[in-house]
Structure formats: structure tokens, C-alpha cells
C-alpha positions in Angstrom: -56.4 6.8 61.1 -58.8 6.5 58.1 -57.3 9.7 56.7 -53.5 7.8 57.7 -54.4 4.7 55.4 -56.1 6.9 52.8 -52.3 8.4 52.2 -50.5 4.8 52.5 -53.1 3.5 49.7 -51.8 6.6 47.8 -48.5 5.8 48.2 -48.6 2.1 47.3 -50.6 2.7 44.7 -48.6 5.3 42.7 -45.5 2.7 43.4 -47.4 -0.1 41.5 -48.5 2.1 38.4 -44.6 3.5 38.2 -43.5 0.1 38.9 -46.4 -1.7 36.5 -45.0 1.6 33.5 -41.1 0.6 34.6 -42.1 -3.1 33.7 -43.8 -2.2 30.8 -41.2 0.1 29.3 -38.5 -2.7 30.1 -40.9 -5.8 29.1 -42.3 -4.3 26.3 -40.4 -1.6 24.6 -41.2 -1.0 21.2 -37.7 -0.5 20.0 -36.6 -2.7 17.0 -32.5 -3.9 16.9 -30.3 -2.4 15.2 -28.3 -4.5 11.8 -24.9 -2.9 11.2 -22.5 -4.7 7.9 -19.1 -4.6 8.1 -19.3 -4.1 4.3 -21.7 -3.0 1.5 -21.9 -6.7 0.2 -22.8 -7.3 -3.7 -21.2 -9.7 -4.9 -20.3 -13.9 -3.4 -17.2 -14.9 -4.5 -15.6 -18.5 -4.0 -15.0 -17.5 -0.4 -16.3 -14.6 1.2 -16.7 -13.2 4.5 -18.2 -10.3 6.5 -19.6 -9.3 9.6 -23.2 -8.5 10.9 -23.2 -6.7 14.3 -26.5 -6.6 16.1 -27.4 -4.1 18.9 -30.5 -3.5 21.0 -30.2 -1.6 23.6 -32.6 -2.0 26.0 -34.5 -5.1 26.4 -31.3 -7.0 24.8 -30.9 -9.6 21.8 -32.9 -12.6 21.6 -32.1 -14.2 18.1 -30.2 -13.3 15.2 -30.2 -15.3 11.9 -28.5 -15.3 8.5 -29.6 -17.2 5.6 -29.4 -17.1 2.1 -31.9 -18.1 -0.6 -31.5 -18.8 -4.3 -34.2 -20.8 -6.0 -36.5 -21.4 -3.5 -34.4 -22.7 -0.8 -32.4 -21.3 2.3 -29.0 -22.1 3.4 -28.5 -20.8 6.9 -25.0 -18.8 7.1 -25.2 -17.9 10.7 -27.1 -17.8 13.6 -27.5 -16.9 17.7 -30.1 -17.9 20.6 -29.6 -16.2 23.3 -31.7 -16.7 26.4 -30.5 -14.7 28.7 -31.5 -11.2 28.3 -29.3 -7.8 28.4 -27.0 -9.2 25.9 -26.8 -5.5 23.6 -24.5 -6.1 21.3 -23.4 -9.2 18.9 -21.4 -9.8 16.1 -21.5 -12.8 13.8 -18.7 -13.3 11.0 -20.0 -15.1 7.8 -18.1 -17.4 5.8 -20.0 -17.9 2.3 -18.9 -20.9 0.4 -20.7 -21.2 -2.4 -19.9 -24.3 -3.6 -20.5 -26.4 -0.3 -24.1 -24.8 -0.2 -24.6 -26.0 -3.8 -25.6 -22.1 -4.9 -24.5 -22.0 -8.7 -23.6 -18.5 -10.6 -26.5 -16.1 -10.5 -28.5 -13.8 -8.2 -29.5 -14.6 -4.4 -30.3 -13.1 -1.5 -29.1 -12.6 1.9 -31.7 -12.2 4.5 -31.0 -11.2 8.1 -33.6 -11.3 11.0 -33.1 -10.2 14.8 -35.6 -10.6 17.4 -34.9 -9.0 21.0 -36.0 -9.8 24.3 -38.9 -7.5 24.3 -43.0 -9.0 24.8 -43.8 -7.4 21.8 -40.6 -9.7 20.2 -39.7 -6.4 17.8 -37.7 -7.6 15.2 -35.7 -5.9 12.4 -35.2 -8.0 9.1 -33.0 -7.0 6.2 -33.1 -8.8 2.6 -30.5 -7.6 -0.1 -29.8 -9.2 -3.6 -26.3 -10.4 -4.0 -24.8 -11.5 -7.6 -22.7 -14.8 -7.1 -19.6 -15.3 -9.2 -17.4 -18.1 -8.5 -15.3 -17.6 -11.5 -11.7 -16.1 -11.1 -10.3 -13.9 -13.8 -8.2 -15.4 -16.5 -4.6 -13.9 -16.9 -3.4 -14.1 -20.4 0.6 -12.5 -20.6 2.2 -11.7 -23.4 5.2 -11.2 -22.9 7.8 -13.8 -22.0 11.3 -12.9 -21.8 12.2 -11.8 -18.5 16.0 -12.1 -17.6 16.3 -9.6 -14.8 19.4 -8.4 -12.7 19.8 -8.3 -8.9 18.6 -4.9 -7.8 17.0 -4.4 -11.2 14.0 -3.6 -13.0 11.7 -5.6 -15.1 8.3 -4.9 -17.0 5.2 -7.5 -17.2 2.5 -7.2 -20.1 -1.1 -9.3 -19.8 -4.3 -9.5 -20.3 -6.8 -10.5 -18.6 -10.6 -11.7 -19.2 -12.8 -8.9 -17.3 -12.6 -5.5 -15.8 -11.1 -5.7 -12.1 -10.0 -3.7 -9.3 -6.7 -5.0 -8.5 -4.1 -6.5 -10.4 -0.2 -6.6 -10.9 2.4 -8.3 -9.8 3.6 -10.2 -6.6 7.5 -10.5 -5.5 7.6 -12.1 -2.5 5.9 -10.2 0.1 5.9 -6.7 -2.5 2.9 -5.8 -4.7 3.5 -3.6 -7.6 0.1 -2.5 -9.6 -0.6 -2.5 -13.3 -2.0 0.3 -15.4 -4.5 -0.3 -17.6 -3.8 0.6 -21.4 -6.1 0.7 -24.6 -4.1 -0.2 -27.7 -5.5 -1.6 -30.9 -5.6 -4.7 -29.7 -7.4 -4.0 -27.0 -7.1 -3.5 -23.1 -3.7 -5.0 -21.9 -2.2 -4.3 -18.5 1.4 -3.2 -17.8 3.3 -3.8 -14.5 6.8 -2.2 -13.7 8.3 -4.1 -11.0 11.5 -4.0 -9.0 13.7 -7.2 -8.2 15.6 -7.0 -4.3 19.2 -7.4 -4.4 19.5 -10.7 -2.8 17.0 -12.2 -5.6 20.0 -14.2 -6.6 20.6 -15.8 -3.0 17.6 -17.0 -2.5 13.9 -18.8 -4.3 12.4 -15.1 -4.6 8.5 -16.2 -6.2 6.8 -14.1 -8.7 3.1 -14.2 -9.9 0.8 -11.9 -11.7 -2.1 -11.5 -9.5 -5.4 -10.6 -10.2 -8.7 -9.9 -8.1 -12.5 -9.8 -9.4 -15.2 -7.4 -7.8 -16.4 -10.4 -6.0 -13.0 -11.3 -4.7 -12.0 -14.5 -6.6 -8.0 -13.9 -7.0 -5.7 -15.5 -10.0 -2.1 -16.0 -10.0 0.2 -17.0 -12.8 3.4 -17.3 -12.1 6.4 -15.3 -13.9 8.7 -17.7 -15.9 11.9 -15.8 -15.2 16.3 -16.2 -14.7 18.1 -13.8 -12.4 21.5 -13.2 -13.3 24.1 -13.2 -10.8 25.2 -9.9 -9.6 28.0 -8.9 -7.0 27.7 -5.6 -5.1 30.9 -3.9 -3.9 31.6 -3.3 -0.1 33.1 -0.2 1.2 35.3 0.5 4.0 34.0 4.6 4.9 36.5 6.4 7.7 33.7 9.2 9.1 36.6 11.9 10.3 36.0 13.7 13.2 35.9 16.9 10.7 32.9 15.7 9.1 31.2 15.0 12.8 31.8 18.5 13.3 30.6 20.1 9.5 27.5 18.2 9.3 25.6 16.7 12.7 24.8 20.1 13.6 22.7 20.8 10.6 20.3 17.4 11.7 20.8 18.0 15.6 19.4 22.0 14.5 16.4 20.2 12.5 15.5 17.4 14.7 15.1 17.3 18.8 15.1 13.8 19.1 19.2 14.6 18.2 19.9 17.6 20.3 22.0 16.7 23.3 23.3 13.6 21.7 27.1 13.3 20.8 28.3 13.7 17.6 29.1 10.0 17.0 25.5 9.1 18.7 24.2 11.3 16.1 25.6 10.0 12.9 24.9 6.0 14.2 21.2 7.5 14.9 21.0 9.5 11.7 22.4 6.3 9.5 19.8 3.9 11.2 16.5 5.8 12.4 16.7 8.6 9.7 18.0 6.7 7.2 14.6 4.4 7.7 12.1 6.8 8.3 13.2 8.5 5.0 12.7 5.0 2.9 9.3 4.7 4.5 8.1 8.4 3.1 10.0 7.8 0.1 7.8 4.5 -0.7 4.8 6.5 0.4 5.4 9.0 -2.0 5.8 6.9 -5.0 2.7 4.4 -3.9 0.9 7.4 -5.4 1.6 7.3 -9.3 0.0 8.8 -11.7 -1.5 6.2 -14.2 -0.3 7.3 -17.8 3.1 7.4 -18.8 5.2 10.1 -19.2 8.9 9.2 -19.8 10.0 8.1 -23.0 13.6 6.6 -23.9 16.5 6.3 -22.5 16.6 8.5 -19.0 19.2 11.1 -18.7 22.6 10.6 -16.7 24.0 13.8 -15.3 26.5 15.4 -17.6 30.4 15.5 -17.4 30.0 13.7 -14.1 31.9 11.1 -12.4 30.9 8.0 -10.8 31.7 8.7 -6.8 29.4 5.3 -5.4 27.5 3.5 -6.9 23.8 1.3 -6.1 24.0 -1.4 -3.8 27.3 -0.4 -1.9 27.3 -2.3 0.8 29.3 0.5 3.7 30.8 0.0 6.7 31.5 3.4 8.5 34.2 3.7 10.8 35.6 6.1 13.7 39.1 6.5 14.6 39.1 2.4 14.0 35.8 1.4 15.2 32.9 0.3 13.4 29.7 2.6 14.5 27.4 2.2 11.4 26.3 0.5 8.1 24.0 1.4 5.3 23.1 -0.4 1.7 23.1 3.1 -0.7 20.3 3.2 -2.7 21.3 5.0 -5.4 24.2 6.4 -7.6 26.6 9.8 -6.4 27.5 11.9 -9.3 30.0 14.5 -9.0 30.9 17.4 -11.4 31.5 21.3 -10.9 30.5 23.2 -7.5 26.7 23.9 -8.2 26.3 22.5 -11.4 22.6 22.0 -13.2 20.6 19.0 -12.2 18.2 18.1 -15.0 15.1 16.1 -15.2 16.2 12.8 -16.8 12.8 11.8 -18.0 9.6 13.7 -18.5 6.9 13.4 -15.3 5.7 15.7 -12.9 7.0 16.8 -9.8 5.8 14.7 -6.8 8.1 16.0 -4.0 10.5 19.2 -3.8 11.5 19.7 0.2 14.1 18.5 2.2 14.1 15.2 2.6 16.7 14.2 5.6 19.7 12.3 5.0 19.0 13.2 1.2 19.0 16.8 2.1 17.1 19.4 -0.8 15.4 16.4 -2.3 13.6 16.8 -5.9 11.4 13.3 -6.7 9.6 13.1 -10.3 7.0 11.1 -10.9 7.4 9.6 -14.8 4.0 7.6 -14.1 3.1 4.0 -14.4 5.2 3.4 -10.7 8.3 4.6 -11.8 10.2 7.8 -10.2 13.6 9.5 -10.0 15.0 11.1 -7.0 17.8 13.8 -6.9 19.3 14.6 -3.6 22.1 16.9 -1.8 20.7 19.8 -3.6 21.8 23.3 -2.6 19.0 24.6 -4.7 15.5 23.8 -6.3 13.8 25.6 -9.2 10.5 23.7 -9.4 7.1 23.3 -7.7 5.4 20.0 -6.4 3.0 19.2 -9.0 4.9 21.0 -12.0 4.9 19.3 -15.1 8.6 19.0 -16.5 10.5 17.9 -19.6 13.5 15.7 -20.3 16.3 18.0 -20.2 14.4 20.8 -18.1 17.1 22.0 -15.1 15.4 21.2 -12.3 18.0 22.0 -9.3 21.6 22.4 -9.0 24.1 20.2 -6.9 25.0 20.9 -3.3 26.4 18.8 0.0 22.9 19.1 1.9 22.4 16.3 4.4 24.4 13.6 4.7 26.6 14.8 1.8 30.6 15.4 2.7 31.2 17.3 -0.7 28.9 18.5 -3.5 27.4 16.2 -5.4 24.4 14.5 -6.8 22.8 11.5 -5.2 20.4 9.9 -8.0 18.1 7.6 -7.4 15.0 5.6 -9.2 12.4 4.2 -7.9 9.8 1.6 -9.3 6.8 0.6 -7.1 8.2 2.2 -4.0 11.5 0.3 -4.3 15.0 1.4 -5.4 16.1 -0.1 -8.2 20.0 0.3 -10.0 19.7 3.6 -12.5 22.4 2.2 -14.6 19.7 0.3 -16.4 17.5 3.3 -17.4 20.1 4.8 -18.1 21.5 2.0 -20.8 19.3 2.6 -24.4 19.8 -1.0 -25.0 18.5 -2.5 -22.0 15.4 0.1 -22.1 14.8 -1.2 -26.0 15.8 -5.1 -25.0 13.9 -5.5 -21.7 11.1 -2.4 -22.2 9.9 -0.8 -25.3 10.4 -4.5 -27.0 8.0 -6.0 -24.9 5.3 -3.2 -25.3 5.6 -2.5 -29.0 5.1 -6.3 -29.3 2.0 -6.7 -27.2 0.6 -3.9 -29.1 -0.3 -6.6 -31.8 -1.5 -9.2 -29.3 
């Protein structure tokens, strides 16, 4: 019996030291929290947010706080009790007004504490130094005169009052960056932009936007007058001919299309393609190179004629039904059967594959945002990242993709957005709207 309880003491005893080492492992870990930023945070702006996650994984969270402290005294930007215990994982979202904590211009600091639920109360604080700026950059243009056609082009000049990451210039829901450019004068900014075709239909807004390093923003909004434009509409019969020549070639080069009829092919081709080829277009020309490399007037394809022209509005019709419509984004120039294509500008070559309804697709980028595209080519004698000339032959025509006969499809592009080539191709409306503008800011 003795020998019986002997054991049984054993046994309950061994239970209360691993319970009594469970409790105090739980109760009174030594494990401080964890403080994750949703952002390396420097600078306070005007308004400024971010996020501080807390995590403490075992005995849970048992207070956070923010504050911030300039001059002696705290402003609280955040803060959590939390009782009950096995909370983990918290995140609080600061807002930091300056101005309704009374914090002037200058250096601060943000200090974040967090206590869990442990005896031992561990606790894992974190002080940075901030710099506070509350005062937006100033936009200065310098150049006025901005009388811009429907589907057109235009180019802003400005300066502004400090180095800053991002500036350019807003139209409606579109962006288009400046480049930064030392002159004489001193450091101006240059923004290419493009203007939507329907500008003249409705209030289209345009500002010159400009955000600090402690995100303040400026805009100044673009005086400007839109001339009225009409774009012609075009009644296109697809023949059954044409079904027959081309849908194989995109059924053969994409699955989604195989099985389809021919007709479900071109509507699918016109609509999906059509838009999945914008979006890597814009992609493409998001990513310009900073300095400029055209200069004048950009070349139009010689001894060509005009086959459609930018902004068509088409209606495409089979056997007397309407299956399809597309806006072309671009001009078709048509000369001899394979005839050279050259660069019309200097730049570097940005894209050389085929490009879906554009077929063997060449795009140059001229820098600053602004691109040319030549499309339907039967063959291409440059690289992607080749440097080329004005002048330099490049490709030569073809009927690839959605081409019924052989011809050139050219295109430019400024910010990621078509614009009408007529323009750059006009010497007067590059000296009027473009090189004016720059020469004269030169002095400014």
C-alpha cells in the first residue's frame, strides 16, 4: 500500500511541476511583440497615413500605443487595450494631421510601445525621427499657349520650387509624367500629354500635379481651348474571302480561337484582342526613356497613300449584318508590295515581335513619353533595344494580322495613349505647339 501511494505521490507530483512549467511558460514567457510598418516613414506631410501591425504570439497583445513628440510634448496617434488575452495580431492605421496637433515644421518623433499579456509584461518600444513638412511644392509654368485638337497632342513646361518624386500632368482620370531638364536657366520640367477624342464633347479637367517626399500634392490647372474636330465613320463589308485568308492565322496562334467560327473569330479578335493589345501597348510605352531623342518634324512614309485614317470610327458588316466596331488608332499607308518602312524619328527600339491584330509590330521609343508604332509588317531588320536614326529602314510593309492587303499601319503614342500622327508629322504644328514652347522656357 505504502509502496502504492509512494507511486501516486510521484505521479501527482510530476503533473504539478509540468503543469506549474506549462503555466509558467504561458504566464510568463519572455518573448517581446513584434512592430511591423506598413512603410519606412521619414517624412509628415499635411496628411499622412500608415499602418503599425503588432503580433505576439504566445501570451497575446495587451497594449499598443502611438504617440508623437516634438518639443517636449506627446500627441497620442493611436492606441489599443486589450483585456482579453490570445489576441496575436493587431493593426492600427494612423492618420497624422499635423496641423490639428499643433506640430509646426521641423523634426519629431514617433514612438511606439506594445506590452503583451505576459507576467513579466515584455514590451517592445520603437522611437524614429521624422522630418515634418507641411508645405506643398510650388508650380511655376511657363508656358501658356495651349490650343489642342481632339485626339491630339500637347506639351506643358514648369517649374517647380524643390526636387520631387512625382510630377506631370493630370487629364481626367490619365497621368502623364514630366522629365526633368537642366537648361541655363535652370531645372524646368517638360510634360508630353495626349488629349482623348471626345475632349470636345465634354468638361475634360487638366492640372499639373506635383507631389513632395513627404506627400503634400499641388495642382495648377492648365488654361487651355480644344478645337472642335469631326472624326469620319466607316461603313467596312468583311467578305467572306477575308474570313477565310486571315482567321486562320489568329485561330493557329491563339487557342482560346480554335473551334470558333470564322465570324465568332473576327467579332472576338475585334473586341478581346483588339483590347488586350492596347493594354500591352500602354504597358510598353509607360516605360520611356527620360532624354529625348527625336528632333523635328517625324517622317511620313514615302510615296504613300492615305488608306484610313486616326479616329475612324468602323462599323464592320457581314453579308448585311453588323458583327463588330472598332475606333482605329492610327493612320494606313499604302505604297508598293514590300516597300521600306523607316524610322520616322530617332529613339531606340522598345518592341520588335508580333503584336496581334497589328501583326509584325516594330514600336520606337523617341523618349520623354512619346513612341511610334509600325504595324502589318512582313518583315523586321532591328533588335529590341537598338538605337536607330531618322531615316534608318527599319522593316518593310506586309498584310500581317488584321491586314486585308499590304500596307503600313502607323501609329504614335504619347504617355501610353494614341494620339493623331498627322500632327508630328506637320513642321508647323511641331515649331507652333512644340519647339516654340521649349526654346522659350529656355530663358525662363
Amino acid at each position: 500500500m505504502k509502496k502504492f501511494l509512494r507511486y501516486l505521490f510521484s505521479i501527482v507530483l510530476i503533473a504539478l511541476v509540468g503543469v506549474g512549467i506549462w503555466a509558467f511558460m504561458v504566464y510568463c514567457e519572455g518573448e517581446e511583440p513584434e512592430i511591423i510598418l506598413s512603410r519606412d516613414i521619414k517624412m509628415i506631410g499635411q496628411e499622412t497615413t500608415f499602418d503599425v501591425t503588432c503580433i505576439d504570439r504566445k501570451s497575446g497583445l495587451r497594449n499598443v500605443s502611438v504617440d508623437i513628440l516634438q518639443d517636449g510634448k506627446k500627441h497620442t496617434l493611436g492606441s489599443l487595450n486589450l483585456p482579453q488575452r490570445k489576441i496575436n495580431k493587431e493593426t492600427l492605421t494612423i492618420d497624422v494631421f499635423p496641423e490639428d496637433l499643433k506640430l509646426h515644421d521641423g523634426t519629431a518623433t514617433i514612438e511606439i510601445i506594445v506590452t503583451d499579456h505576459s507576467l513579466r509584461k515584455n514590451t517592445r518600444a520603437v522611437t524614429f525621427e521624422v522630418v515634418i513638412d507641411t508645405i506643398p511644392p510650388r508650380i511655376s509654368p511657363v508656358s501658356f499657349s495651349n490650343y489642342i485638337n481632339p485626339g491630339g497632342s500637347c506639351v506643358i513646361v514648369y517649374n517647380l520650387s524643390e526636387s520631387v518624386p512625382l510630377s506631370g500632368v493630370q487629364v481626367d482620370n490619365d497621368f502623364f509624367p514630366s522629365y526633368p531638364e537642366t537648361t541655363a536657366g535652370g531645372m524646368r520640367h517638360i510634360s508630353y500629354f495626349a488629349i482623348p477624342m471626345d475632349a470636345a464633347k465634354k468638361t475634360s479637367k487638366i492640372s499639373i500635379l506635383a507631389e513632395d517626399n513627404a506627400g503634400n500634392i499641388s495642382l495648377c490647372p492648365v488654361s487651355f481651348h480644344i478645337r472642335n474636330k469631326n472624326f469620319r465613320r466607316d461603313r467596312m463589308n468583311i467578305s467572306q474571302h477575308f474570313l477565310e485568308m486571315k482567321m486562320p492565322e489568329f485561330q493557329h496562334r491563339c487557342k482560346d480561337l480554335r473551334g470558333t467560327t470564322l465570324i465568332e473569330a473576327f467579332s472576338r479578335i475585334n473586341r478581346e484582342m483588339r483590347a488586350n493589345n492596347l493594354k500591352t501597348i500602354e504597358k510598353i510605352c509607360k516605360d520611356a526613356r527620360p532624354e529625348q531623342f527625336w528632333e523635328g518634324t517625324f517622317l511620313r512614309m514615302k510615296n504613300a497613300a492615305t488608306m484610313a485614317t486616326f479616329g475612324d470610327r468602323r462599323t464592320y458588316y457581314h453579308d448585311g449584318r453588323e458583327i463588330s466596331k472598332s475606333v482605329h488608332m492610327g493612320v494606313d499607308l499604302a505604297s508598293t508590295r514590300n516597300a521600306p518602312v523607316e524610322a520616322s524619328n530617332g529613339g531606340v527600339v522598345a518592341f520588335t515581335e508580333y503584336l496581334g491584330i497589328y501583326g509584325n509590330t516594330i514600336i520606337i521609343d523617341h523618349g520623354m513619353g512619346i513612341f511610334s508604332l509600325y504595324g502589318h509588317l512582313s518583315s523586321v531588320n532591328v533588335d529590341k533595344g537598338q538605337a536607330v536614326g531618322k531615316g534608318v529602314v527599319i522593316g518593310r510593309t506586309g498584310n500581317t494580322g488584321m491586314a486585308g492587303g499590304d500596307h503600313l499601319h502607323f501609329s504614335m503614342i504619347v504617355g501610353g495613349k494614341f494620339v493623331n500622327p498627322v500632327e508630328w508629322w506637320d513642321p508647323h504644328w511641331i515649331k507652333d505647339n512644340i519647339t516654340r514652347k521649349l526654346v522659350s522656357s529656355e530663358a525662363k
